[in-house]
Each structure stands twice: as C-alpha cells, then as structure tokens.
C-alpha positions in Angstrom: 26.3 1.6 22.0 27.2 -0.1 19.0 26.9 1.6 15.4 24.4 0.2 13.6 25.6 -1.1 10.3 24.2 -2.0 6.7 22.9 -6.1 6.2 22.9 -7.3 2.6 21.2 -10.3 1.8 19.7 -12.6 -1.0 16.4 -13.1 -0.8 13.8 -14.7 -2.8 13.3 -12.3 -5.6 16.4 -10.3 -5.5 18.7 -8.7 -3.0 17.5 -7.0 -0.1 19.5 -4.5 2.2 18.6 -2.7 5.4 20.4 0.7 5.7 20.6 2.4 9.3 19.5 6.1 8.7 21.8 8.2 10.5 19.5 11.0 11.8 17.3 8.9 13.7 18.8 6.5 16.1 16.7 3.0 15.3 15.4 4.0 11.8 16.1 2.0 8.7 15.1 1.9 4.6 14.8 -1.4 3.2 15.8 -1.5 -0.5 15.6 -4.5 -3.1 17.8 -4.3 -6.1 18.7 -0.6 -5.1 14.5 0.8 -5.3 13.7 1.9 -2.0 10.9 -0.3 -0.4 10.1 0.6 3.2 11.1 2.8 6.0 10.9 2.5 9.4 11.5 3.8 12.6 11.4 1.4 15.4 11.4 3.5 17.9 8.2 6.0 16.9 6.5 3.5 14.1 3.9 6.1 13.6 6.7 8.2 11.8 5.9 7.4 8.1 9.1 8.4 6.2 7.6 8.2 2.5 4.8 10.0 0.8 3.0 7.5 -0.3 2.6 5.9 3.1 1.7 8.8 4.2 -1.7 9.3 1.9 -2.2 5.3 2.6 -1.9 6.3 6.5 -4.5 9.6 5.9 -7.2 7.1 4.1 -6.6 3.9 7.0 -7.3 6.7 9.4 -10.8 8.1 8.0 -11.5 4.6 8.2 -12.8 4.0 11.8 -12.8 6.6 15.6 -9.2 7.2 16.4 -7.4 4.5 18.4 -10.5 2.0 17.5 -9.2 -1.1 16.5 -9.5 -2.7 13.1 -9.1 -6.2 11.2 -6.5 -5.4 8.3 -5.1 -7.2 5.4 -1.7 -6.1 4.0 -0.9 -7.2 0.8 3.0 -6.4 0.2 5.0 -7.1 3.7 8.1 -5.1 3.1 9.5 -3.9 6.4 5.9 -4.2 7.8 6.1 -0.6 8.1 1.6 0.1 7.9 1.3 -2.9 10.1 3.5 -1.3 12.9 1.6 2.2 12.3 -1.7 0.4 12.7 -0.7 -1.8 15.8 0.9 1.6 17.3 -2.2 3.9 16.8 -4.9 1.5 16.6 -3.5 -1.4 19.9 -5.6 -4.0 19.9 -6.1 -4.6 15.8 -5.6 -8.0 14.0 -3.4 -7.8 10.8 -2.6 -10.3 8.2 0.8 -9.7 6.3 0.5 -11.8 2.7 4.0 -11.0 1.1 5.5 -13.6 -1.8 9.2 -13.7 -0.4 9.9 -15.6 2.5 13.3 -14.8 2.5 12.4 -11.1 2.9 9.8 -11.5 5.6 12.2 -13.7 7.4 15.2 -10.6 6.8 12.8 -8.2 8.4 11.6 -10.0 11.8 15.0 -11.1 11.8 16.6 -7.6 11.7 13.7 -5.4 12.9 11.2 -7.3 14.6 8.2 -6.8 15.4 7.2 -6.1 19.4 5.5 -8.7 21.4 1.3 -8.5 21.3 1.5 -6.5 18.0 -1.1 -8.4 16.7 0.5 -9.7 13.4 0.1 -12.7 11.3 2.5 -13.2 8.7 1.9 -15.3 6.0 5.0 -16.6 3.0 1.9 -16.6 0.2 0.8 -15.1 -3.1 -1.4 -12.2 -2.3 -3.8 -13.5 -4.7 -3.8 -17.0 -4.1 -4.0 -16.4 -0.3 -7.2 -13.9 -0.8 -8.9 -16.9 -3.0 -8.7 -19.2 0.0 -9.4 -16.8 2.6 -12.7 -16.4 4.7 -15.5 -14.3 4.1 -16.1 -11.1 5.7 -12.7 -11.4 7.1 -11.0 -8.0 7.7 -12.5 -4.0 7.9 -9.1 -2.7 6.0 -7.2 -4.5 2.8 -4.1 -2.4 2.0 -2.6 -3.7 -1.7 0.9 -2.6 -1.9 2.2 -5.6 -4.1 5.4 -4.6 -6.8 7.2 -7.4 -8.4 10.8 -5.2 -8.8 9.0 -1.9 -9.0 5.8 -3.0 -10.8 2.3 -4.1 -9.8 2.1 -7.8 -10.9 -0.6 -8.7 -13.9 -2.7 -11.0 -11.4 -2.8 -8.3 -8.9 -5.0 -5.8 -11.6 -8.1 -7.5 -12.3 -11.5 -8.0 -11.8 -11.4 -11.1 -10.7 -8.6 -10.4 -8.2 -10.9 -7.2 -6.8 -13.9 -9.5 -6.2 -12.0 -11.5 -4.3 -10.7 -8.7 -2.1 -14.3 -7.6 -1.5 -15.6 -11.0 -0.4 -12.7 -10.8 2.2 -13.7 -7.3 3.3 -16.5 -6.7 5.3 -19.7 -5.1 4.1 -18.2 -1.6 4.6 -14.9 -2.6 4.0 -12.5 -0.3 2.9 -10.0 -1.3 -0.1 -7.0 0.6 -0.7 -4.4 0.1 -3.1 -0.4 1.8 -3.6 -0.6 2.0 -7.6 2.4 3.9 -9.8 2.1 5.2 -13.5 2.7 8.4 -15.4 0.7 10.1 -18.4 -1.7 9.3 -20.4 -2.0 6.7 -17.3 -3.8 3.7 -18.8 -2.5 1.8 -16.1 -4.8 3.6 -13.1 -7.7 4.5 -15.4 -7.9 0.6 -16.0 -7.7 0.3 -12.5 -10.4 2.8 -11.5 -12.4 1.0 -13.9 -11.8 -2.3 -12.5 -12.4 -1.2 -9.0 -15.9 0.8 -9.9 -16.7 -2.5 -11.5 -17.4 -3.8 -8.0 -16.8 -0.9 -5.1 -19.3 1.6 -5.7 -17.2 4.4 -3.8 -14.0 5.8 -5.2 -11.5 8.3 -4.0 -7.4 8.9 -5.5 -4.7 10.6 -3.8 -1.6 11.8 -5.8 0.1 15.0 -5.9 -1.2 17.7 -8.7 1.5 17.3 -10.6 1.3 13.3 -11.3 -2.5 14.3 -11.8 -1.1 16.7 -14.3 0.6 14.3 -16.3 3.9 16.2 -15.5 5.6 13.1 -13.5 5.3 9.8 -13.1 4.5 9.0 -9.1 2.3 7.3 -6.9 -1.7 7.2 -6.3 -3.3 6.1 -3.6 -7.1 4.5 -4.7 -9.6 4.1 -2.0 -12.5 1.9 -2.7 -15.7 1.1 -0.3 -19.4 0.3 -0.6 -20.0 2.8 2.0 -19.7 6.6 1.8 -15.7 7.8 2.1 -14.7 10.1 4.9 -13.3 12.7 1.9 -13.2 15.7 3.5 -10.5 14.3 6.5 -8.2 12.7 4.0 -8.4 15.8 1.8 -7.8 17.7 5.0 -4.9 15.6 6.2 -3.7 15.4 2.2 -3.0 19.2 2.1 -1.6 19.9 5.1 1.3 16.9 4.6 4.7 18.0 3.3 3.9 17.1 -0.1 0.6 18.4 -0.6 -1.8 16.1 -2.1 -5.2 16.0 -3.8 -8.1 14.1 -3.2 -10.2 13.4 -6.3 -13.8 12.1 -5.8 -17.0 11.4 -7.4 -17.3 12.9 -10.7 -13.7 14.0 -11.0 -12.6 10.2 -10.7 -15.4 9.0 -13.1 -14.1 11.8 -15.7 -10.4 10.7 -14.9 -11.1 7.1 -15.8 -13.0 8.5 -19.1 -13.7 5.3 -21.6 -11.2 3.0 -19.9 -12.7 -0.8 -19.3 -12.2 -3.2 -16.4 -9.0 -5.6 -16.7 -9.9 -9.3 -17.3 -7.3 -12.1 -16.6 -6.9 -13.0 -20.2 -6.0 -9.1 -20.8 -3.7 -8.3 -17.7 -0.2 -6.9 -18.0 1.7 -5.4 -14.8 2.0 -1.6 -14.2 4.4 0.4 -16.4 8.2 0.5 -15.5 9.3 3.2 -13.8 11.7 5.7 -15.4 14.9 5.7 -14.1 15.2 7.8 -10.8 11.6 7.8 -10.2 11.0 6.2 -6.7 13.8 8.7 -4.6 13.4 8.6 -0.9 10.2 11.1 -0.3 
C-alpha cells in the first residue's frame, strides 16, 4: 500500500492542507493557514480526535434514543467530521453542510469523501444567508461551528441570526454552537445573552480552567425550548480525557451577569486567539 502523503491547496479563504496522521492508518487533520480545523478518521468516523468535538458529540447525543435518526444542520463544513459521526451512529439521518468555501468543500470530498447513502447535502453558502432562506421547522439538530481564520464572524453572533436558527429548528430543536474566548469573556456572555434572548434552555461545556479565566479555549453552548438532558452530557463531560463541566440554569444566568443581546448594528467577530492556542487536543 501506498504511503499516504500531505495535499496543499489554495482554497477560497486561505490555504488548506490535509496531513496523513501516522498512528492511524486512514486518519487525517485538515489545517487552513496552519490552525488546525478538523480531524478525521475514515475508517472509525465516530473517533473524535479534538476536545471540542468531543463536548459537541456528548450534547448531539443527549439529543434523541441512541442510533435514532435525526434532521441536522451543520454550519462550518470543514472535513465534515460531525456529519460522518452522526451518519455513523445515527444511519438513516438527513444532514445539511452550509460552509462559505467551495474550494474547501470541494478539497474534502475530493480527498476524503464521504461513503455512499451517508445522507449529506452539501451546500457552497453563507451560513446566514442560507438559514434566512431555508424552510421552517426544518431540522431536530443545528450545529454552528462557523470561524472566519480562527474567529466567529460578526453576522454569525446576533439576535437576528439566532431567530433565524430557531425558525429552522423544530419546536424542540436543539441549537448548539462551537464558540472560543478567554477572560473576562465578553464575547460568550454576549452570546449567552443573545441566545436566552430566544431559547429558553441553556447549558455550556468548557473545561474548569477556561471557566476559570485561566486560558483561553473552547465552549460548547447548548440551547433548546425544551428541558436539556444535563445530567448525560455532564456524565459523559467528566469521564472524557479532558474533563469538562457542564454549567446550567442559574450558574449560566450568573455567568452571563449584566451582559445584553448582540444586535447587527453592534456585532464584532469573536476575539483572536493568542498565539498557540488551538494545539491538536
């Protein structure tokens, strides 16, 4: 067999390149402009390499009975790695892939493509401008892991981009979102607001010591109408690796304190990351 070897290429918003892992035989990271993006293994696509996929994986799985299908949304394509997880645990889902670059998208089913009957859509689109024109009612899961470079665009953060993710979702509908920030975090406390604004269910997932303010890192915000199955993503939280918290009710209403919901005319994109923060977890 061949040795699998490093592709390069330019795609639509930067340059993209698929590294072979050499410790598991068809497993690759994507990068784009050096940050890590996505990792997957093609072979066992339920093998989630990085932490915060992880924590996305432990809410989409409280979501519904194991194995049941689901109708998800995935803003952010990358190397499609939730879609496979959720077409190899839950066979028989429909997901939509919005991601901005074509050239990526067209990089990754080029390089690592998806298996036949997964189930995908993909769509070259705006996440926000796709979720404006889509239907009502239209998918149980919408998973927002959208960075320009390494940051959450402005028109990705508001309230009038969360109302439109809820008119998509169905009643019940579960929201998530992959957000990124550091102390005194008035980048997720906005966010929370914005998202109690419509959802009236909150949970956040991040490691005690982003909580603490000692690191900048990655939360995961879950957002529903309906009552969140807290107690199996705390479960599956602590047990992982990196050990994780789950915050809920009062604890995220006293973490968002006096901040206000995030109007277009207001938005700016999540903070940049220091150097050195996004390693391979």
């Amino acid at each position: 067999m061949s040795e699998a070897i490093p592709v390069t290429r330019s795609v639509d918003h930067g340059t993209a390149k698929l590294m072979p892992d050499v410790d598991r035989e068809r497993a690759w990271l994507l990068t784009v402009d050096g940050a890590p993006q996505s990792y997957v293994d093609l072979d066992d696509p339920a093998y989630l390499e990085f932490e915060y996929a992880r924590r996305l994986a432990f809410a989409l799985d409280a979501v519904a009975a194991e194995g049941a299908p689901l109708d998800v949304v995935h803003l952010g394509g990358g190397a499609l790695t939730l879609p496979r997880y959720v077409a190899a645990t839950r066979p028989g889902s429909r997901q939509d892939v919005v991601e901005a670059d074509r050239g990526l998208l067209e990089l990754v089913t080029e390089q690592l493509p998806l298996p036949a009957g997964s189930g995908v859509a993909l769509h070259a689109a705006d996440a926000r401008a796709w979720l404006e024109e889509a239907p009502d009612d239209h998918a149980d899961v919408l998973i927002a892991d959208v960075f320009g470079g390494s940051r959450v665009p402005a028109h990705l953060t508001t309230l009038a981009y969360v109302r439109a993710a809820e008119r998509v979702l169905r009643p019940g509908g579960v929201y998530l979102a992959n957000l990124a920030d550091a102390a005194p975090f008035g980048f997720l406390r906005s966010q929370l607001a914005t998202l109690a604004a419509v959802f009236g269910e909150l949970a956040l997932i991040a490691e005690p010591a982003v909580l603490r303010g000692r690191r900048f890192g990655n939360a995961v915000v879950v957002a529903s109408h309906r009552p969140l199955d807290v107690a199996t993503m705390a479960r599956r939280s602590a047990a992982d690796a990196f050990p994780a918290r789950v915050e809920h009710g009062a604890a995220v209403r006293r973490f968002t304190g006096t901040a206000r919901p995030v109007e277009d005319a207001d938005a700016v994109p999540s903070p940049e990351p220091p150097d050195g923060a996004f390693g391979i977890g």
